[in-house]
C-alpha positions in Angstrom: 1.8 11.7 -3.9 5.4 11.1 -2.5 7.0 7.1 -2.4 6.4 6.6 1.5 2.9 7.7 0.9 2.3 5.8 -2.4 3.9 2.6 -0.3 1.2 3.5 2.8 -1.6 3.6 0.1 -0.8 0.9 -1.2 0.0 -1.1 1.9 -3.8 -0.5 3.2 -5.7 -1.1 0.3 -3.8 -5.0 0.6 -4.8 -4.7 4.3 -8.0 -4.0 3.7 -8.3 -6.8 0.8 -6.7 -9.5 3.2 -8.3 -9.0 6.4 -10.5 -12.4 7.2 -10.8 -14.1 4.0 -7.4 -15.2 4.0 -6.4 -15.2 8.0 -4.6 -18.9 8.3 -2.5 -18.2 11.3 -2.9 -14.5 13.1 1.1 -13.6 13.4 2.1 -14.3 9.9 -1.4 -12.9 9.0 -0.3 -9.7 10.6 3.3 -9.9 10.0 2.1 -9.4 6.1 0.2 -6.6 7.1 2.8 -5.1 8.6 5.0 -5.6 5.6 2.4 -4.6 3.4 2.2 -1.2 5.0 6.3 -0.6 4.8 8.1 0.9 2.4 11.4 -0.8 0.9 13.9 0.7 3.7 15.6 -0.1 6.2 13.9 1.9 8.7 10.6 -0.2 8.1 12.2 -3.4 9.1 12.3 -1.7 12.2 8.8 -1.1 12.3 7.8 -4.4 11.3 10.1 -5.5 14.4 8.3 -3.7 17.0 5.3 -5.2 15.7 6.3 -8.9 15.3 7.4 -7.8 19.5 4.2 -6.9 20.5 2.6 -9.7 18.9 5.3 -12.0 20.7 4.8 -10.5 23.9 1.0 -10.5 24.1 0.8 -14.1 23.1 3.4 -14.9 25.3 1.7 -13.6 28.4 -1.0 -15.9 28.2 1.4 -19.4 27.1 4.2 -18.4 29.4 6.5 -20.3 27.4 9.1 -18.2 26.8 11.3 -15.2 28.1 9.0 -11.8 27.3 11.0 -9.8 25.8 9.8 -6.4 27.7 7.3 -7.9 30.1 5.7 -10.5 31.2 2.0 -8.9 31.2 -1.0 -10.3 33.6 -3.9 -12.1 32.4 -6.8 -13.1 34.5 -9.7 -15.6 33.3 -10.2 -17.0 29.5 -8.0 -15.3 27.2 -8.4 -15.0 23.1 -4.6 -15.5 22.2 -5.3 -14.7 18.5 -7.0 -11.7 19.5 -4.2 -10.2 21.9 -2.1 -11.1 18.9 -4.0 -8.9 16.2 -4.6 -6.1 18.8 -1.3 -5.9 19.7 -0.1 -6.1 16.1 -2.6 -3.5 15.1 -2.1 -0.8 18.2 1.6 -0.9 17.1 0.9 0.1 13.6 -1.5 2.5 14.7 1.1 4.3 16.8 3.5 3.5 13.8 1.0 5.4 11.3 -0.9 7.5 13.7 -2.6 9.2 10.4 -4.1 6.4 9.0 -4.7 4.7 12.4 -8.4 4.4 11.7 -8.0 2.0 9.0 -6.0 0.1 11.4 -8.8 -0.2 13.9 -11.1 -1.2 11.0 -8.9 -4.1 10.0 -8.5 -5.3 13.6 -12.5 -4.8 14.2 -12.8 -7.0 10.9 -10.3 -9.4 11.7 -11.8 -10.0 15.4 -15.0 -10.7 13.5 -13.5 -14.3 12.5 -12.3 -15.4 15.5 -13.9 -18.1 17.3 -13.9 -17.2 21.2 -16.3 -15.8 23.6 -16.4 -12.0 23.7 -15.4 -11.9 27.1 -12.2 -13.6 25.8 -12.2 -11.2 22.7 -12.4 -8.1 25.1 -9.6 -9.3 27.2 -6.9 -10.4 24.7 -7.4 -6.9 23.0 -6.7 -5.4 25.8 -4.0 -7.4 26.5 -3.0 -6.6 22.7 -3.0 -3.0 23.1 -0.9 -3.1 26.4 1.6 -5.2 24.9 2.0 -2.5 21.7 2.0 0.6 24.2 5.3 -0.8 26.0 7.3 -1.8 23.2 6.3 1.5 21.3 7.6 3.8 24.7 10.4 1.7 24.6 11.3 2.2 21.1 10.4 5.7 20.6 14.0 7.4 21.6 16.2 4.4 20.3 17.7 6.8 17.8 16.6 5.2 14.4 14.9 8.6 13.1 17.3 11.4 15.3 18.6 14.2 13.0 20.9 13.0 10.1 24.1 14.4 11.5 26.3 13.5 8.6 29.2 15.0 6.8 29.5 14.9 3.7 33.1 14.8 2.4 34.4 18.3 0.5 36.4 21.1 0.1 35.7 24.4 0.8 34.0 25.8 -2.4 34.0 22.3 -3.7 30.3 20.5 -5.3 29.7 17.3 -4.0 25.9 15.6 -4.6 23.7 16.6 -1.9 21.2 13.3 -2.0 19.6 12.2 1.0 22.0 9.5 2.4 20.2 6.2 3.8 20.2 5.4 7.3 22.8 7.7 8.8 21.7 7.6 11.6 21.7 3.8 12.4 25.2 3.3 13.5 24.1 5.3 16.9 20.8 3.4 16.7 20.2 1.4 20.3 19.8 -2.6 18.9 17.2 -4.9 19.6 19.0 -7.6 21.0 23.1 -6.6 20.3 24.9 -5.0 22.6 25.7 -2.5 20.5 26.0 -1.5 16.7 29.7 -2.1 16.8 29.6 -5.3 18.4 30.7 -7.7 15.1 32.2 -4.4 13.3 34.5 -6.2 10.6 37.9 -5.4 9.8 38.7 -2.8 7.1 38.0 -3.8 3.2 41.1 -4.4 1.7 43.8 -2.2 0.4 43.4 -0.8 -3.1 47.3 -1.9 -3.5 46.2 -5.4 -2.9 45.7 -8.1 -5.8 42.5 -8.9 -3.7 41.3 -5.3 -4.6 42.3 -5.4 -8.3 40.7 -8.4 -8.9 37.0 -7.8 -7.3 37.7 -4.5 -9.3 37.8 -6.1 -12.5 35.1 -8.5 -11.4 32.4 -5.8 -11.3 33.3 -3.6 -13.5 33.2 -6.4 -16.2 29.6 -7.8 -14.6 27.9 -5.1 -13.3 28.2 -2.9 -15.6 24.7 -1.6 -17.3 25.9 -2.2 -20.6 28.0 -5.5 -19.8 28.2 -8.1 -22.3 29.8 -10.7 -19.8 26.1 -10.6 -17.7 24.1 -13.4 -19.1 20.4 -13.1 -19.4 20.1 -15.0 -16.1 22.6 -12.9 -14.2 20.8 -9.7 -15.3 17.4 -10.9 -13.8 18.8 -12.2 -10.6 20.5 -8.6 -10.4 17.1 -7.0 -10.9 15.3 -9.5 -8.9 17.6 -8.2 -6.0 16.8 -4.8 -6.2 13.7 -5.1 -3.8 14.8 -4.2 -0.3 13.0 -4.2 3.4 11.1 -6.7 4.8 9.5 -7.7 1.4 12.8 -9.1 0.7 12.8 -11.3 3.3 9.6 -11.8 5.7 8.2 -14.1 3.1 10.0 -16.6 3.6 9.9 -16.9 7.7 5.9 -16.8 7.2 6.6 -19.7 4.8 8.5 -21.7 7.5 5.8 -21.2 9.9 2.9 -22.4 7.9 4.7 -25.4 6.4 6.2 -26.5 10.1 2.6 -25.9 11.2 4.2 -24.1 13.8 1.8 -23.1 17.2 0.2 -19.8 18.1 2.9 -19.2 20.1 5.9 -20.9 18.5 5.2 -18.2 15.5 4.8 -15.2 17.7 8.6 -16.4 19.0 10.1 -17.6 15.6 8.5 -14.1 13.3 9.8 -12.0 16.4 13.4 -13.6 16.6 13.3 -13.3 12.6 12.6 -9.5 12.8 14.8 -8.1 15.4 17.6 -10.6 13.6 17.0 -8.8 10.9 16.6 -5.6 12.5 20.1 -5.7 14.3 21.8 -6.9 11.4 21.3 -3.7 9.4 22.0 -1.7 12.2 25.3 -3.8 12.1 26.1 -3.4 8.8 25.0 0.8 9.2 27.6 0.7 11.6 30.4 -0.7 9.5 29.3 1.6 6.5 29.6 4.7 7.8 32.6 4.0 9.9 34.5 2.7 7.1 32.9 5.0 4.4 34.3 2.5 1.3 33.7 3.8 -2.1 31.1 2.3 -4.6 31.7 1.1 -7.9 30.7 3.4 -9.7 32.9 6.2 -8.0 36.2 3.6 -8.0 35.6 2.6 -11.0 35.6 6.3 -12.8 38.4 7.4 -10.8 41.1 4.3 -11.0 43.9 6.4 -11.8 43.6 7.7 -8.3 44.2 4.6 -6.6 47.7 3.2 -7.2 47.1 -0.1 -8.3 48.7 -0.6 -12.3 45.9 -3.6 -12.2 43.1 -1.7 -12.2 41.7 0.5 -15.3 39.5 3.4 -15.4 36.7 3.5 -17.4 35.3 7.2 -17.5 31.7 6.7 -18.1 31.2 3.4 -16.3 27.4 2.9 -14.7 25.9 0.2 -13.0 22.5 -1.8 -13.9 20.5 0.4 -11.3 20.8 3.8 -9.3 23.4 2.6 -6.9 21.7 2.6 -2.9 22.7 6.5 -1.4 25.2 4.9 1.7 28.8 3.7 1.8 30.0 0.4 0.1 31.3 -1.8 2.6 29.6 -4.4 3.5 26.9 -5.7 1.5 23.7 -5.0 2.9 21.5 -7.3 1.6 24.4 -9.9 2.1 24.1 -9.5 5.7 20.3 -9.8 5.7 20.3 -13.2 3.8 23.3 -14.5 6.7 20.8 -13.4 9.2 18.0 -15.3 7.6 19.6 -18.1 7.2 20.8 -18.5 10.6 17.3 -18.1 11.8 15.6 -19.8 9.3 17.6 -22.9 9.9 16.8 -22.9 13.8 13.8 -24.9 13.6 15.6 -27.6 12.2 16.4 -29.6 9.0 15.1 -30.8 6.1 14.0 -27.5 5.0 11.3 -27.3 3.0 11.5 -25.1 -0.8 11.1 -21.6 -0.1 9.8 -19.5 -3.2 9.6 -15.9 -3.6 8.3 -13.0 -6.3 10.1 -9.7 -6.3 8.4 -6.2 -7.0 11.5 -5.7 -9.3 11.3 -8.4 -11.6 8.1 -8.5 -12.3 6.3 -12.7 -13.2 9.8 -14.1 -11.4 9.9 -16.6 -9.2 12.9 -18.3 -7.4 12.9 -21.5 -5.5 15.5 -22.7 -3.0 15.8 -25.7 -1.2 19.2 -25.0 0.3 19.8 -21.7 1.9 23.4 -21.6 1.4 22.0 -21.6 -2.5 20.0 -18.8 -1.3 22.7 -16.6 0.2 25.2 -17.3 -2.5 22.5 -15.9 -5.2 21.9 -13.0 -3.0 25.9 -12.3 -3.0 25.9 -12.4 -6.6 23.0 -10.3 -7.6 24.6 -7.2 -5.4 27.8 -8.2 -7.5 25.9 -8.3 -11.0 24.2 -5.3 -10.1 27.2 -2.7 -9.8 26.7 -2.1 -6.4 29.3 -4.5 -4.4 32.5 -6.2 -4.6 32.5 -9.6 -3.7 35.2 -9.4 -0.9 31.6 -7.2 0.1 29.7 -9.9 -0.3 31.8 -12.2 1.5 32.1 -10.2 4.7 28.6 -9.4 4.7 27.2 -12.8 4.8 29.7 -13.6 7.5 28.6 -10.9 9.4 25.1 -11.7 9.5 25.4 -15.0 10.4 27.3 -13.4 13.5 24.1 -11.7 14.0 21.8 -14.6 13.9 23.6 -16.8 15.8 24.8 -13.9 18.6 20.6 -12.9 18.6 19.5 -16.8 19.1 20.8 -17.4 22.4 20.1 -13.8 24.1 16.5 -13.0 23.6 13.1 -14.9 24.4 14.6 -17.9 25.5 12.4 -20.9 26.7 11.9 -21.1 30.3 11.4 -23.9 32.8 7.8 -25.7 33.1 7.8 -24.6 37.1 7.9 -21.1 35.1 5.0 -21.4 32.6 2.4 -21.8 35.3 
């Protein structure tokens, strides 16, 4: 069985184990169904966005409270919000997954089963559910996310270079969410490998995130590992913690999980974008071939290797630093004193971290990608920056409340 079916697998059977017994508010419900069925990529934050969208937008129809974000839809007589919601959220997957789609419909038929409304009500918010998912999946399905990877890689004629799969080449042609387009907050260039600034992050990594480093503390090493899960595990945790702990509305958590996810969303696509127009070397290839660079500061060490596999795209920036500015941004929108956020990683199996302060959060995040070989911190620093960009840019364009003439 290959990874994105092992993932899928895996993903249903927690579907299927969820469904009703534990249903405490239908979005985030779904949302961690969603996440459940996703593999660790990129691409499936993406999916998880245009599910989170057709949630928003179904629930949205009938409260009127916001900007739709495709459509307002029409909705005549008594109307089951949380059903539109779980219709929509499970027609999108379905379309998403179209092989497993059955188990889909099983989980929504189950999860309707809960659900205290009339079944006139039922009947109309999954319909309403399912027109909701249709639009936003014909409006997504030529965006460019999974067009043929047209990339180059760098040789000589006659020359080896490794032919791996590279990650999300296709991204920085991608049509964004809510940006106006995946060059929109491109950074400027990483620094010059003549620079002091270069020579020192140098040295910085290839002391700390190193595999066999004995500067790396015990505590360093696990937060590098516990950073190793990508996607919207990493990430969507935490929003469906905000939502249950503000006790947030039907409708207030359709908005806040849907802003979260295309914040997200359009961040990597961001980040895609500077990658792969830069094209900045890893570690592990800078640090094996110093002598090439210029810089008397900066020593080569021939068989350096970093804690994990390093991620198949360029260096610069750091994507998981851009995620956590993102989340931050949107995390802190609905207001202070934020609560403790906690979350378990796949890669560091019985861990736990707690934050009460999201700067704490982002700074660890920085530092993990650091510890683990795989970015400078000049990476790390631009990154964050640049997701916070996103956030904030993504905050004020899309599903905006509207006027109370307007909600009736």
């Amino acid at each position: 069985m290959n990874k994105h079916l092992y993932a899928l697998a895996c993903g249903l059977t927690s579907i299927l184990a969820c469904t009703g017994a534990c249903r405490a508010d239908t979005v985030t419900d779904w949302d961690t169904k969603a996440t459940a069925v996703a593999s660790a990529a990129a691409l499936c934050e993406r999916e998880v966005t245009i599910v989170d969208l057709a949630m928003f937008d179904a629930v949205n129809s009938i409260e009127r409270r916001y900007q739709p974000y495709l459509q307002q839809l029409a909705v005549n007589g008594p109307t089951s919000a949380d059903a539109a919601a779980a219709s929509a959220a499970a027609t999108a997957l379905a379309g998403l997954h179209p092989e497993v789609a059955a188990t889909f419909r099983t989980a929504l038929s189950e999860y309707l089963a809960h659900l205290e409304a009339t079944p006139e009500a039922l009947a109309k918010g999954v319909r309403l559910g399912e027109t909701a998912a249709r639009q936003i999946l014909e409006a997504r399905a030529n965006d460019g996310a999974t067009a043929v990877d047209l990339y180059r890689p760098k040789t000589k004629p006659g020359q080896y270079v490794p032919t791996a799969v590279m990650v999300c080449s296709t991204w920085p042609t991608m049509r964004p969410f809510a940006l106006a387009s995946p060059s929109q907050f491109r950074p400027g260039p990483p620094p010059s490998l003549k620079s002091r600034e270069w020579a020192v992050d140098y040295n910085e990594i290839k002391e700390f995130g190193s595999k066999a480093s004995a500067r790396r503390s015990a505590q360093q090493t696990e937060t590098a590992r516990f950073w190793l899960m990508t996607g919207p595990q990493a990430y969507h945790p935490l929003a469906r913690q905000m939502v249950l702990q503000r006790h947030l509305s039907l409708i207030d958590s359709a908005r806040f999980m849907a802003l979260f996810a295309v914040t997200l969303t359009d961040a990597y696509i961001a980040v895609f974008d500077a990658k792969y127009h830069y094209e900045f070397w890893r570690p592990a290839t800078a640090i094996r071939n110093a002598d090439l660079n210029d810089n008397p500061d900066t020593e080569r060490d021939t068989t350096w290797q970093p804690l994990d596999n390093t991620p198949m795209h360029p260096e610069y920036p750091c994507a998981h630093c851009i995620e956590s500015g993102a989340a931050q941004v949107t995390l802190e929108s609905l207001g202070q004193p934020l609560p403790e956020l906690s979350l378990t990683s796949p890669t560091a199996e019985g861990v736990t971290h707690h934050w009460s302060n999201l700067d704490d959060f982002t700074t660890e995040v920085a530092n993990a990608r650091v510890w683990a070989g795989f970015h400078y911190r000049f990476s790390a620093r631009v990154g964050t920056a640049l997701g916070r960009q996103v956030g904030e840019y993504v905050a004020t364009k899309v599903m905006q409340p509207v006027s109370r003439t307007a909600q009736r």
